[in-house]
C-alpha positions in Angstrom: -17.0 -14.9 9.4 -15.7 -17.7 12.3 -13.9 -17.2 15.1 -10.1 -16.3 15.0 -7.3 -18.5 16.0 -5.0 -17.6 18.7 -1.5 -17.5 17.9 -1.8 -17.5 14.2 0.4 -15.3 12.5 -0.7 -13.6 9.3 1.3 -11.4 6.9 2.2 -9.9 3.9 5.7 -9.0 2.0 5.4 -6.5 1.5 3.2 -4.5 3.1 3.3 -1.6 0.3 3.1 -2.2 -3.2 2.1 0.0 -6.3 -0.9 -0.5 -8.6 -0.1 -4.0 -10.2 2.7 -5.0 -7.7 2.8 -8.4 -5.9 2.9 -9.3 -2.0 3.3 -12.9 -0.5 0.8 -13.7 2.1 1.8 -16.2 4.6 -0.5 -18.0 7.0 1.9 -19.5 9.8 0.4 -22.1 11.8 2.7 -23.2 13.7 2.4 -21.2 17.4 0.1 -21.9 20.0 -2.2 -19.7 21.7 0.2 -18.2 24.0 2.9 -17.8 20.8 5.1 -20.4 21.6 6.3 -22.3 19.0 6.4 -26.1 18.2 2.7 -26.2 17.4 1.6 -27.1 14.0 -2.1 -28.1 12.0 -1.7 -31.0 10.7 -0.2 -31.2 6.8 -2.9 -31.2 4.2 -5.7 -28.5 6.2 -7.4 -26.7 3.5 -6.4 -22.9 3.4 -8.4 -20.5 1.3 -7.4 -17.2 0.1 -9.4 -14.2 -0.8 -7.8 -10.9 -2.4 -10.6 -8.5 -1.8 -11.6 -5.7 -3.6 -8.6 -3.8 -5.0 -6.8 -6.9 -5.6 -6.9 -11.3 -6.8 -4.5 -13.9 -4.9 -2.9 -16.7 -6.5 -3.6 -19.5 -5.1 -7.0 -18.7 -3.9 -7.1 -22.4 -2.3 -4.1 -24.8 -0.4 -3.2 -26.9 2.2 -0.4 -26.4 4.4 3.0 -27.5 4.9 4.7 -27.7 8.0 1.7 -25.5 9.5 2.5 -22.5 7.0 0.6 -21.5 3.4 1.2 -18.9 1.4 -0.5 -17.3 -2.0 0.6 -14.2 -3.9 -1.6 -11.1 -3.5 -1.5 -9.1 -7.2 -2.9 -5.1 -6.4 -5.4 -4.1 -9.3 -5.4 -0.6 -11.3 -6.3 1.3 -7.9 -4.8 2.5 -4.9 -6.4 2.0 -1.9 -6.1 -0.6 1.7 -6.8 -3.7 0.1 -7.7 -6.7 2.9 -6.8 -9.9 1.7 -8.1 -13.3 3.9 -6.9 -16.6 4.7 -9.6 -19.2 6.0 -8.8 -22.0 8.1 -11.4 -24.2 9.5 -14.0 -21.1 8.8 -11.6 -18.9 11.2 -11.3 -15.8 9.0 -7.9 -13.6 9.4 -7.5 -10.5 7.3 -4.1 -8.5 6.6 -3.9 -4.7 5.5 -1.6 -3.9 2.3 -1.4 -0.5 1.1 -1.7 -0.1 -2.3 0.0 3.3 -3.4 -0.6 6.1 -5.0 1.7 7.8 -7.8 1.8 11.8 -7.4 4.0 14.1 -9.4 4.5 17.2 -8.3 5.8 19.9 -10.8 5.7 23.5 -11.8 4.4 25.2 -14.9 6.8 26.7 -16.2 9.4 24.6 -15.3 12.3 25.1 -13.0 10.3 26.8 -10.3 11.5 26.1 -7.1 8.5 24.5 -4.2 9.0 21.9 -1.7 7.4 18.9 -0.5 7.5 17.4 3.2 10.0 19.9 4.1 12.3 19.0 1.2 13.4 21.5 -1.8 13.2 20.9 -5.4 13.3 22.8 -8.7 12.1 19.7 -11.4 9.2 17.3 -11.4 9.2 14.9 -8.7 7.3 11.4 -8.3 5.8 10.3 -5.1 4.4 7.0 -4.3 2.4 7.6 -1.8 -0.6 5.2 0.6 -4.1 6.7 0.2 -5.1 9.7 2.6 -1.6 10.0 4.4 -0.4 14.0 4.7 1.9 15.6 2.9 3.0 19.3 2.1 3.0 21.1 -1.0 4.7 24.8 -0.9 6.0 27.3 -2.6 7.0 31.0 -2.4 5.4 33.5 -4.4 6.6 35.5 -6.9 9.3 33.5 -8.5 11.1 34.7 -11.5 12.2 32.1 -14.6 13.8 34.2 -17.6 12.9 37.3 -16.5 8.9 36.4 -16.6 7.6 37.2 -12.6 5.4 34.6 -11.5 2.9 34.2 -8.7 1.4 31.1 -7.8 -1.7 29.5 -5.7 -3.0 26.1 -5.0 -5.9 24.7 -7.4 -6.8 21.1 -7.7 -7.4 18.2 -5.2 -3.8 18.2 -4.3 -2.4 21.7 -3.6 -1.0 21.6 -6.9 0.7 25.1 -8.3 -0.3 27.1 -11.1 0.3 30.9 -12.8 -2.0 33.1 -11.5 -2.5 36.2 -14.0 
């Protein structure tokens, strides 16, 4: 890995995406070390790309333009932090984009009522959410739904809500 580059800006757009979801990367050149602009690489510098692990870039190799370049990060099947790169002039910069995760929340039976983050709900709800950030799962216990009485308590890796007998 080189040495960074003072006043190069680095990012992606966005900076969430779901499993299979795209983000632009842009490596801007054209700021000096202090950030001022009016700076700029010469046209033609070789930039290379690298998606990472949870992740591929297309293009993985360009020049710039005008002091910017830009490739477009495509997530893989996981969630996860995926770090893509840019290289210039072996100076190695690395952005963060969370890949989410997909959580439903439901109840079995159906129509029970629990709550998640603070908010109520009584049918299956979808969550897309970035790896390892904390949420709430509750409920109140019993609930009745056509006269059966049920009580509930949390199994699973997520405090998911199932009949207790």
């Amino acid at each position: 890995m080189g040495p960074s580059i003072p006043g190069w800006c680095w990012a992606s757009a966005p900076p969430r995406v779901l499993p299979g979801g795209t983000s632009t990367l842009t490596a801007n050149l054209t700021h000096n070390s202090s950030g001022g602009s009016g700076f700029s690489v010469p046209n033609g510098v070789s930039v290379a790309f690298a998606g990472g692990s949870l992740g591929t870039v297309n293009p993985t190799n360009t020049t710039l333009t005008s002091g910017t370049a830009s490739s477009t990060f495509t997530a893989g099947s996981s969630a996860g932090n995926a770090t893509p790169t840019a290289i210039v002039d072996n100076a190695r910069v690395s952005a963060t984009i969370f890949i989410l995760d997909t959580v439903v929340v439901n109840t079995s039976p159906t129509g029970l009522s629990f709550s998640v983050d603070g908010t109520n709900y009584t049918t299956a709800q979808t969550f897309n959410w970035m790896v390892g950030s904390p949420h709430s799962i509750a409920t109140s216990s019993p609930q009745n739904v056509s006269g059966d009485r049920n009580k509930y308590s949390p199994v699973g890796r997520m405090p998911a809500l199932s009949p207790m007998q």
